[in-house]
C-alpha positions in Angstrom: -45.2 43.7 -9.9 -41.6 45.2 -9.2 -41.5 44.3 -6.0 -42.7 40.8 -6.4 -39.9 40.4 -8.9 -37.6 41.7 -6.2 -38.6 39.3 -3.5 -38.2 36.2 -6.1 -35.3 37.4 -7.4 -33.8 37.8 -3.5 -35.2 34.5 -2.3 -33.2 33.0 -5.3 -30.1 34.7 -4.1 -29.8 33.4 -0.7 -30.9 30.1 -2.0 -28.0 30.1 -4.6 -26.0 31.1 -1.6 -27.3 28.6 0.8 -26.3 26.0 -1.7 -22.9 27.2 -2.3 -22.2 27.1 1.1 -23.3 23.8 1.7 -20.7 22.6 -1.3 -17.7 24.2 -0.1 -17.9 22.5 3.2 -14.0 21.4 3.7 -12.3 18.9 6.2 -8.6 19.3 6.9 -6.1 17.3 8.8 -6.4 14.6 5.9 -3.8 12.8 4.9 -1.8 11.9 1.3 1.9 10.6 0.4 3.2 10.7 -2.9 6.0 8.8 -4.1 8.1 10.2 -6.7 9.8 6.9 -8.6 13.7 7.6 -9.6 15.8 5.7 -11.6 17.9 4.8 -8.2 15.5 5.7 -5.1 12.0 6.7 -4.4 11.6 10.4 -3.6 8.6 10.4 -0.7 6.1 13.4 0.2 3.6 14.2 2.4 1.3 16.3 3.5 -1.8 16.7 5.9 -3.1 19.8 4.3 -5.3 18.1 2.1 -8.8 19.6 1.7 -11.5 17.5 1.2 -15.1 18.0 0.5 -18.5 16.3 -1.6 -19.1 18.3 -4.7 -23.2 17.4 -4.6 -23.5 18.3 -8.5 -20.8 16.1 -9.7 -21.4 13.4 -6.8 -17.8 13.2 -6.3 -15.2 13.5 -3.7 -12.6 16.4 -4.5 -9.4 16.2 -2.8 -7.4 20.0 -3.2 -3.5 19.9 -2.3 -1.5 23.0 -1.8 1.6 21.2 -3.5 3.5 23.4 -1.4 2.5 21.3 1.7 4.1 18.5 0.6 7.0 17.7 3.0 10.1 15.3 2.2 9.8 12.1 4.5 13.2 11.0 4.4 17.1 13.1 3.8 17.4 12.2 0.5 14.2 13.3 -0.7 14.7 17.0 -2.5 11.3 19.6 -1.3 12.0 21.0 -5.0 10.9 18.1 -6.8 7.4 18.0 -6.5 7.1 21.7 -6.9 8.9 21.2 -10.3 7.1 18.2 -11.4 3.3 19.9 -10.6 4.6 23.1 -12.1 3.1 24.5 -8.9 4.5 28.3 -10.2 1.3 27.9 -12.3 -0.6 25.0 -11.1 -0.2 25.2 -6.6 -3.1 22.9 -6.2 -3.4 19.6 -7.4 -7.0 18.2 -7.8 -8.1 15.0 -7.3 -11.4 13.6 -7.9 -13.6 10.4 -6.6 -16.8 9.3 -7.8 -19.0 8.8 -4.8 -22.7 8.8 -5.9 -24.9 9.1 -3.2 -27.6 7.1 -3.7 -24.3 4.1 -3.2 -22.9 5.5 -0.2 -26.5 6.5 1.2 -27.9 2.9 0.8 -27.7 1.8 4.4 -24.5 0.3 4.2 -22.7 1.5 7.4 -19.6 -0.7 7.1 -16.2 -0.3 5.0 -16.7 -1.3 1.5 -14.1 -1.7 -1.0 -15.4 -0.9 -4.6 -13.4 0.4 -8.2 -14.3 3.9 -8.8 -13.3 6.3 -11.1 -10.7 9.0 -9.9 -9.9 12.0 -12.1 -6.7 13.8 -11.4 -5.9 17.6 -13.1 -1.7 17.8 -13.2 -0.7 20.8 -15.5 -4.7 21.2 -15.6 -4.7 18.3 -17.8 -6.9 15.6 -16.9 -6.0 12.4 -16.2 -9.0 9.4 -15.2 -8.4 6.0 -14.3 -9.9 3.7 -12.5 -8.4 2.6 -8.8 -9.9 0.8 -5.4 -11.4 3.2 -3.1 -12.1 1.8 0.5 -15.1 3.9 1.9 -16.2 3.7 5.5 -19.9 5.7 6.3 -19.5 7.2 10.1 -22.6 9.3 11.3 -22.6 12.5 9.6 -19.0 12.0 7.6 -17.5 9.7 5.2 -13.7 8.3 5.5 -12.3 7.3 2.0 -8.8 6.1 1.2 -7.2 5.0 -1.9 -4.4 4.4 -3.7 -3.1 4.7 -7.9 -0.5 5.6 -9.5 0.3 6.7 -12.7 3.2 7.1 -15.8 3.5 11.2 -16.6 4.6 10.3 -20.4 1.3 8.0 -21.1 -0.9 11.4 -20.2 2.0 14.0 -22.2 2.8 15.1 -18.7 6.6 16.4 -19.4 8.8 16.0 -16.7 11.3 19.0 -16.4 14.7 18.8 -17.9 16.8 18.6 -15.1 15.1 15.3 -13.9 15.1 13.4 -17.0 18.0 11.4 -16.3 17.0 10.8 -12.5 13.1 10.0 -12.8 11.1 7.6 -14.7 8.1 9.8 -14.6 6.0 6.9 -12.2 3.9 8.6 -9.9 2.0 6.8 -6.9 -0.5 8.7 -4.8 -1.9 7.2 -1.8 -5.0 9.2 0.3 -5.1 8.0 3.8 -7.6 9.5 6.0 -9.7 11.7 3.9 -12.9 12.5 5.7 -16.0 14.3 3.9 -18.6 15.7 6.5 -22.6 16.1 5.6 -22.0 14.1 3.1 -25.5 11.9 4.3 -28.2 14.0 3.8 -30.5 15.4 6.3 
């Protein structure tokens, strides 16, 4: 009797393990600007650190940025700014979420399709979900995605620090270019 209970509690181990795996799969070399409004100028990031990978239990996309990565694209853009808006002493990764169910994505349609989907975004670890166009385009084992929202810190009691009160209106645009998800399809 033990040693059934052994073998059935083993079995259930490597196939908690298998599954783990299989959710943790990450791409890299994925692409995402931020623009930072200011009251005179637009303060502009980016990085190509962004992890991506298809979170089977929630059927979504999840997008992880180190904020760290996120480089200034022009001279008058300050690398401190994000860090101090995303709070990234507590807070270094910035999570963004896209709904991709797969029984949508698997339905045969092999072509770029533009469709509204919810994205859910954790700044501060508060939550913030809106709604934004999300182009997806199906490619043999992966799945491209890019999209593009923005959002007003204030409306979700996301406080901007002190010492850019004067110099930011708090407007936030995010734009994901090149995101690609692999086994995403199943087999």
């Amino acid at each position: 009797m033990f040693r059934h209970l052994l073998i059935t509690l083993l079995l259930l181990f490597v196939a908690t393990i298998t599954n783990a795996q299989r959710n943790v799969t990450y791409t890299n070399d994925n692409s995402i600007f931020i623009t930072i409004e200011g009251d005179t100028s637009l303060y502009e990031y980016s990085s190509r650190d962004m992890l991506v990978r298809y979170n089977q239990n929630t059927q979504k996309i999840e997008c992880v940025i180190n904020v760290a990565s996120l480089l200034p694209l022009n001279n008058y853009s300050p690398a401190v700014i994000p860090q101090d808006i995303f709070f990234v002493a507590n807070y270094p990764e910035l999570l963004i979420e896209i709904e991709a169910p797969e029984e949508k994505i698997n339905a045969g349609n092999l072509y770029t399709e533009r469709v509204e989907k919810g994205i859910g975004l954790f700044i501060h670890n508060i939550p913030v979900n809106l709604t934004a166009p999300v182009v997806f385009t199906p490619d043999k084992r992966s799945l491209k995605l890019a999209a593009t929202f923005e959002l007003l810190l204030p409306d979700y009691r996301i406080a901007i620090p002190a010492k850019y009160t004067n110099m930011l209106t708090g407007r936030v645009r995010f734009a994901i270019q090149n995101a690609r998800s692999v086994e995403f399809f199943p087999r």
